[in-house]
Phi, psi and omega in degrees: 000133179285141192298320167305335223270312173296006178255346177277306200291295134025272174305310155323330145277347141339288159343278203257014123328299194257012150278314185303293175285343152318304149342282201284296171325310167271348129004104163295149172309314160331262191337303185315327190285329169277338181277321165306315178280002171261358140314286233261331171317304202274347167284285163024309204247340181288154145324145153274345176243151193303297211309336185288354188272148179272134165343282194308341211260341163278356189274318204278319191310292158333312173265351155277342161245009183263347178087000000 
């Protein structure tokens, strides 16, 4: 990657930095509050420790987005 090329990408997330907050600014208070608690539900659901997750179930994750 070129230094323009990473300076382009770079602006580009910028971009779409201040739509994501223009989003949220406009946002009802409702919506926000069902997005928090569907946040807070699935960290919920996760392990709280990486270790607690079983093998396989990362082996499948792993061979599923690696193809």
């Amino acid at each position: 990657m070129t230094k323009q090329q990473a300076r382009e990408f770079v602006d580009r997330w910028s971009m779409v930095e201040q739509v994501l907050i223009e989003e949220i600014r406009k946002m009802t208070p409702n919506l926000r509050a069902k997005q928090i608690a569907a946040a807070y539900q699935a960290a919920q659901a996760m392990p709280s420790k990486p270790d607690e997750i079983p093998f396989a179930q990362w082996q499948r994750l792993i061979e599923k987005f690696n193809g």
